[in-house]
C-alpha positions, 0 to 999 in steps of 0.5 A: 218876544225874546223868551227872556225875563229879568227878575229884580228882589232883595234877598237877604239885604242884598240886590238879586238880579236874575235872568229867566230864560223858558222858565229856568234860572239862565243868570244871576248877578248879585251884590255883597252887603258891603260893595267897598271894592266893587268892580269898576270902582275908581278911587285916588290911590297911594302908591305904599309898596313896590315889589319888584319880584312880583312886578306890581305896586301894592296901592292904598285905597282909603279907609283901610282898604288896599289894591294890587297893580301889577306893571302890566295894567299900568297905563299912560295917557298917550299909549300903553305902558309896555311902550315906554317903560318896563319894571314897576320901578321904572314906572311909579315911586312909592307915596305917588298918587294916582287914579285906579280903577278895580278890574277885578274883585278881590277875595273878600275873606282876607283883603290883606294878602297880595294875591286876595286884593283887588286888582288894579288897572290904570286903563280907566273907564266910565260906564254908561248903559250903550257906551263906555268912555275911555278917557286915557286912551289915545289917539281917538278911537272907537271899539272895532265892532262899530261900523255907524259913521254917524256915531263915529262922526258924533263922538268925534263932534265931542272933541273929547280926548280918549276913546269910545266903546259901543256895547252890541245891544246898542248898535241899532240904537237912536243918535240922540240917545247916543249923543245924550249919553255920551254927554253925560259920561264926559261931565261924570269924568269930569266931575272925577277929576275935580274931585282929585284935585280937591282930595289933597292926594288923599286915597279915598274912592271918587266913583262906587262901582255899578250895582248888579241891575246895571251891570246886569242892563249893561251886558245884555241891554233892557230890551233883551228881556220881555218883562222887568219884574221888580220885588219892592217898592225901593228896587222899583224906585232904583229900576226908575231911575235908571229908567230916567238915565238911561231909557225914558221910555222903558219907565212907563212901558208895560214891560216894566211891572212892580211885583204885588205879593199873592201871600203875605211875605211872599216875595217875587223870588219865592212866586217865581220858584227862584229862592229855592234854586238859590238855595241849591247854590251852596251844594256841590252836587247837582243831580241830571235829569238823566240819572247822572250828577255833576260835582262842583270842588273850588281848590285853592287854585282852580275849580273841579267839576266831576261827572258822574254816570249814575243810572244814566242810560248813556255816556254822551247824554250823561256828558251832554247833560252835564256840559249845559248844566256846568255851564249853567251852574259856573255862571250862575256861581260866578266862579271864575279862573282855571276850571277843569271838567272831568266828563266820562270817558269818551272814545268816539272823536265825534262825541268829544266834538259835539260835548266841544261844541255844547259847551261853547254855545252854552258859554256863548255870551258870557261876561265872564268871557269863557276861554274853552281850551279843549279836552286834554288826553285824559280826557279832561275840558280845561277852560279858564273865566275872567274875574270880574265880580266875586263869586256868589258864595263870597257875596254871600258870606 
């Protein structure tokens, strides 16, 4: 038993998956109300502008909506772009179509201006639950974390060009189930280019992203959690069929369970005393058990956590408190980019080595892929989170 539950409810229209860890909100993936642009979204796309100072092409999408490909993501099959050409000039040409896929969520409030549009890459992908299918990549290759021959020698059977990436929740996972799999993200990929061919060059979206409950099952693997406890009927529905998809025997396990309200109107979020942390998301400061506090300032161009001492017995508990709840309270925001902490001061080398290591344990995991730089002379932990998903106040408003 892992400790570890996956809650699944509707909050307000939008999809809510949440990780409980001993009974405390570990995780949060969420889902706006209009998933238009959502991470790993692929559509046709129309090269419109090409600006040279920026490096980047400014790509239609369909429907109103645009992206940002910088020359850095732009990839070719049969190697990487840097390889062969330099310049976004020298690579594309206004009005050329081509396949993108969304790396990264844009600002949501203002999708007009360039750095608040998605970001593109043409480094495509298709998600499964234990592989992901790399069709451009070239030559064959697997990721480097994969050591199976027997799942090196399957994916070579396929003869498929492009390249294969085993998430770690699925190394011990069955051959068949693998093989299963990685069938099925072949015929979606080419599914995906039949639809180009019939889109007329046309920008428009061929494949909408992954919700939050695969993204959610994608990182962390269904089998990380003891129990899967879904709010309604419809969720249940969906959580099945990604059952049937993906893990058969996940459908009628025990582990699976549909919630059955005690009250009227009471939702599995509301029984498990979710709602209200949810509620706490929007505030800036987090109080500590120990008499101290956190206060959370997004700015324009990075994130600031202050600490504060307050009744605090202790400097370092105050500061140790503090790391694990920053790095609580940053996932569960999903905010990402430059974030710096700004912890009490400590003199001891010794203290600042064991807040160091605290919060890169609590950052350990981390799809967001969490880069902890250090403390600075003042002082200060400089840390920086991959983009991916749009931080849970966007998703929100």
């Amino acid at each position: 038993m892992s400790g570890i539950d996956l809650l699944v409810d509707d909050v307000g229209g939008r999809l809510h998956c949440a990780v409980i860890r001993k009974q405390v909100l570990a995780d949060l993936y969420t889902d706006p109300a209009d998933m238009t642009g959502s991470w790993a979204s692929l559509y046709l796309g129309k090269v419109v502008k090409l600006d040279t100072k920026l490096d980047a092409a400014i790509v239609d999408l369909g429907n109103g909506l645009q992206g940002f490909l910088p020359a850095k993501h732009v990839h070719f099959a049969g190697g990487d772009a840097s390889e062969k050409r330099t310049g976004i000039a020298n690579m594309l040409k206004g009005g050329q179509t081509l396949l993108v896929q969304i790396k990264s969520e844009g600002k949501r409030a203002s999708p007009n201006e360039n750095h608040k549009m998605p970001r593109l890459t043409t480094k495509l992908y298709v998600l499964g639950h234990h592989l992901v299918y790399c069709p451009l990549a070239s030559p064959v290759t697997m990721s480097r974390e994969i050591e199976r021959e027997d799942v090196l020698g399957m994916t070579a059977k396929l003869k498929a060009k492009g390249g294969w990436i085993l998430q770690p929740h699925a190394e011990e996972e069955n051959l068949d189930v693998l093989k299963a799999e990685a069938q099925k993200l072949l015929d979606e990929w080419n599914v995906l280019l039949a639809a180009e061919k019939t889109s007329e060059g046309k920008p428009r979206l061929l494949k909408g992203g992954p919700t939050a409950l695969h993204r959610i099952l994608f990182d962390y693997g269904a089998d990380a959690f003891d129990h899967i406890h879904v709010g309604n009927r419809k969720l249940f529905d969906a959580m099945s069929q990604w059952c049937a998809k993906y893990d058969p025997p996940l459908a009628t396990s025990k582990r699976l369970r549909l919630y059955k309200p005690e009250k009227p109107g009471q939702t599995l979020f509301d029984m498990e005393d979710v709602a209200s942390e949810l509620d706490m998301l929007s505030e800036s400061r987090i109080d500590l058990a120990c008499g101290g506090s956190i206060i959370i300032e997004p700015v324009q161009a990075l994130t600031i956590v202050d600490v504060n001492r307050g009744s605090a017995d202790s400097v370092f508990k105050a500061n140790e408190e503090a790391a694990l709840e920053t790095a609580r309270q940053l996932r569960l925001r999903n905010i990402s980019g430059a974030i710096l902490i700004d912890f009490i001061g400590m003199e001891e080398r010794t203290q600042r080595a064991t807040i160091m290591e605290t919060i890169e344990q609590a950052f350990a995991g981390d799809p967001g892929n969490a880069q902890i730089h250090g403390f600075t002379r003042l002082g200060i932990i400089e840390m920086t989170r991959k983009r991916r998903t749009a931080s849970y106040a966007e998703k929100m408003k």
